[in-house]
N, C-alpha and C positions, 0 to 999 in steps of 0.2 A: 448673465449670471456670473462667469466669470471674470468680469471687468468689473462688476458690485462689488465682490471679493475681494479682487484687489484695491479697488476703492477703502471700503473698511479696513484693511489694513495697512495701507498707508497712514488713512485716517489715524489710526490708535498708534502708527508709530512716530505719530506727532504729537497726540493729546497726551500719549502716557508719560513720555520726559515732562511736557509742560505743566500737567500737574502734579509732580514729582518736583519739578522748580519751584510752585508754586505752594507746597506743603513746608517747603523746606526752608522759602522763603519768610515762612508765615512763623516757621520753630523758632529762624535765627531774630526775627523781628519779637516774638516772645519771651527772650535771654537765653536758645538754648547756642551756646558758640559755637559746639561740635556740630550743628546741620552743616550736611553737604549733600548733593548729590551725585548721581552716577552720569558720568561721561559715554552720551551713544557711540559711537566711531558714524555714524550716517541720522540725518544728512547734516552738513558741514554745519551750517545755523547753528541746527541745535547743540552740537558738539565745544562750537566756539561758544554759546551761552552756558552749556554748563561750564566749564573751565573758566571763562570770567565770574560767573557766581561764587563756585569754589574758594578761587585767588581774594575776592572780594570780602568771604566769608574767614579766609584763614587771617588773612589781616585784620578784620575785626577783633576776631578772638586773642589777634597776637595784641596790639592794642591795648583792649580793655583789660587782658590779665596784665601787662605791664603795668596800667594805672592804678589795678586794684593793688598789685606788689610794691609800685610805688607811695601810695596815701599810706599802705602796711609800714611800711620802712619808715616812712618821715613822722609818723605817728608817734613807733618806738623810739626815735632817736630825739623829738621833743621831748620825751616823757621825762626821760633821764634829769636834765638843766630845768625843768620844771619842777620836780622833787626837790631838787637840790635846795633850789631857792626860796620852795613853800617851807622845807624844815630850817633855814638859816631867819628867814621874818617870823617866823614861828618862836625860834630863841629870843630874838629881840624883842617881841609882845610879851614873851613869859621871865622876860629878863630885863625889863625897862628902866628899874632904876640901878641896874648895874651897865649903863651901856657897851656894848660889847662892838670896836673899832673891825673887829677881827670879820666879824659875824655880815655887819653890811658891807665890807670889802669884798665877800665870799660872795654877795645875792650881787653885785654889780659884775661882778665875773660870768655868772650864770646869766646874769641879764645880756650882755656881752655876746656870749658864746650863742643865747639864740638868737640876737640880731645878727650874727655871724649865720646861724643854720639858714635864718628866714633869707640874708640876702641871697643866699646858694640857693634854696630851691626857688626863688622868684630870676634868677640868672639863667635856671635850669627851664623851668616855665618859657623865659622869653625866648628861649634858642628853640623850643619846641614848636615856636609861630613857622608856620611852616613858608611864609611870604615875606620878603621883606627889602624895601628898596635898597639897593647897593650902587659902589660909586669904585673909581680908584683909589688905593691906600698908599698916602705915602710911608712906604716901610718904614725906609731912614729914621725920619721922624717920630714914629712909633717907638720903637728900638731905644732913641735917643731919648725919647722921654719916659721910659722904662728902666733905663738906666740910671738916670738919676733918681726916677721914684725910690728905685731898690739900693741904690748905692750904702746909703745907712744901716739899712738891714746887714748887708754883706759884710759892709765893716765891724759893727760889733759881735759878729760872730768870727771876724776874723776870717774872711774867704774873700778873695779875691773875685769882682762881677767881669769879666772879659765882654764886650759887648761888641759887635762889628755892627760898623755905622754906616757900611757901604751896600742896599738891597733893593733889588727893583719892585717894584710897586706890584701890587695885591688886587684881587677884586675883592671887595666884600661891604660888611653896613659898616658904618661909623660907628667906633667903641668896641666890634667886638673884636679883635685882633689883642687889644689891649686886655680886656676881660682873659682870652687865650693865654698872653704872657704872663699876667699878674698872677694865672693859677701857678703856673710850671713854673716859673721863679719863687715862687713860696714855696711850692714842694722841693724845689732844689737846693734854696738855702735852708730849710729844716733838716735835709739829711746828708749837707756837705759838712766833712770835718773842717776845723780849722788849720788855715796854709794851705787849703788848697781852691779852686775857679770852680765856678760853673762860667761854663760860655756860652755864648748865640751867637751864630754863625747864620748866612743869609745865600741864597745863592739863585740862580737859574735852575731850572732840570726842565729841560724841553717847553712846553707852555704852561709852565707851571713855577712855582717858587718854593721854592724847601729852605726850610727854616731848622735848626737845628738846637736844639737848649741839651746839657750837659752837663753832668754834674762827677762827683769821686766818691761817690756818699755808697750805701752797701748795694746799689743794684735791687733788682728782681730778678728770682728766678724763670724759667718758662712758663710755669703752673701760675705765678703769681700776673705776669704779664698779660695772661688769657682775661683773669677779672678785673685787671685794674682799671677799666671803662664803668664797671658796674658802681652804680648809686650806692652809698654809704658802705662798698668793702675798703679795707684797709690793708696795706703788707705787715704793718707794725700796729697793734692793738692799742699801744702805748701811744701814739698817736692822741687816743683820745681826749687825752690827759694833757695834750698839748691846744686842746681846741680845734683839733681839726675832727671832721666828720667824717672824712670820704667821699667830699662831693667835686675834688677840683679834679680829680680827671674827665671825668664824668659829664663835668662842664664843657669841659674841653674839647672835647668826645663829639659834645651835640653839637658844640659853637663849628668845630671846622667839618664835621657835618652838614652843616646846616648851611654852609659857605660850597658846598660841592667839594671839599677838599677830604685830604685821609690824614691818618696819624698812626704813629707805628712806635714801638717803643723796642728800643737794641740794648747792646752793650756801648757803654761809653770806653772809648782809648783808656781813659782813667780808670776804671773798672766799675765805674757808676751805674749809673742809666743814662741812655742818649732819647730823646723824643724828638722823634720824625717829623715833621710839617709836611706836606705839600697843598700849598694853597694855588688856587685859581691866579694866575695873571691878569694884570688890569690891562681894561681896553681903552687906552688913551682916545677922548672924544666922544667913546660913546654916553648917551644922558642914561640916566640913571632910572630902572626898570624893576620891577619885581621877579626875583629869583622864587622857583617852587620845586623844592625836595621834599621826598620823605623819607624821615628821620626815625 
């Protein structure tokens, strides 16, 4: 009798987590994101499956509220360059035989501005492939042909591009290191005064590579530092007005993410902003494999 006893309740202190996984399992398979369930402390099994279920289930929910906050966002910020452009063709249909030079200059702008949004969030999109073969980067070269990309830019704003052309090679995919520069050089020269650099600097830090871009423009503060990863925020609202959305940190964010690398944003020497690099070191020799993060 007493061995049945404890038979039975052994029993039920097995069946009762497992269908407690198993309701909880069936809420979050339903759309509810908050299932979880309760962690036994015995026996070990079951304790490690709840806790991987949990982990499983908090991730989900982190996820899908991110993608819901994100289609939210991108939605809004179409919305805006779409209006614009319906009420300027809108004048020109109600105003045909006055044609108005002003009017389709104004919907090419708008059209513009969201081939600009759409190629950010399909940049955004591909860094979010959580797989993706990678090779060695020759920095140097990168660097060298960024340099010249931007060198025009720089000049007619009057801001000197300082570039170091001397950096040891990266692991990462093909193109996106340059995707990386091209965001943080555009941010740099929109908010460098004229007469003065933004620079990139290249360097070793243990197995790793730090990259450094720099600019003399107003900085961020702490508060502004914490969001400036996030999808369409801004430190300058006015910004907008310049065509930019809020997407190129952002990018940047996911791309040296998505590379196993960090980024950090300081004070620049100038009083600027400095952005941190460290990317992964290249493995001279080895073939070229699928890296997997999550992002």
């Amino acid at each position: 009798m007493i061995v049945l006893l404890v038979s039975v309740l052994l029993a039920r202190s097995f069946t009762r987590p497992l269908a407690e996984l198993g309701a909880s399992a069936a809420r979050l398979g339903d759309g509810d994101l908050s299932a979880r369930v309760s962690v036994p402390d015995d026996p070990p099994e079951l304790h490690g499956l709840a806790r991987s279920f949990n982990a499983t289930a908090a991730r989900i929910e982190t996820l899908v509220l991110a993608q819901q906050a994100f289609v939210a966002d991108a939605s809004h910020q179409l919305r805006t360059p779409l209006t614009a452009l319906s009420l300027r063709l809108e004048n020109l249909e109600e105003e045909s035989s006055a044609f108005h030079v002003e009017d389709l200059q104004g919907a090419r702008t708008e059209v513009r501005r969201l081939a600009r949004l759409v190629d950010g969030l399909l940049t955004l999109a591909r860094a979010e492939d959580a797989t993706a073969p990678t090779t060695d980067i020759d920095v140097a070269a990168v660097l060298a042909g960024r340099r010249d990309a931007w060198e025009a830019a720089a000049s007619e704003r009057g801001v000197v591009l300082d570039v170091a052309l001397e950096a040891p090679d990266v692991r990462s995919v093909p193109g996106r290191l340059e995707q990386i520069l091209d965001n943080l050089l555009s941010n740099a020269l929109d908010v460098a005064p004229a007469g003065t650099a933004v620079t990139v600097t290249a360097g070793r830090a243990g197995a790793a590579v730090r990259l450094e871009i720099c600019d003399a423009g107003p900085g961020m503060i702490p508060e502004q530092r914490a969001r400036a990863f996030d999808r369409f925020w801004r430190a300058e609202p006015s910004r907008r007005d310049r065509g930019g959305f809020g997407l190129g940190l952002a990018i940047v964010g996911r791309l040296v993410a998505a590379d196993g690398g960090s980024v950090e944003l300081t004070d620049a020497p100038q009083g600027g902003l400095s952005v941190v690099l460290l990317l992964p070191g290249a493995r001279a020799g080895v073939p070229l494999d699928p890296v997997v993060v999550s992002v």
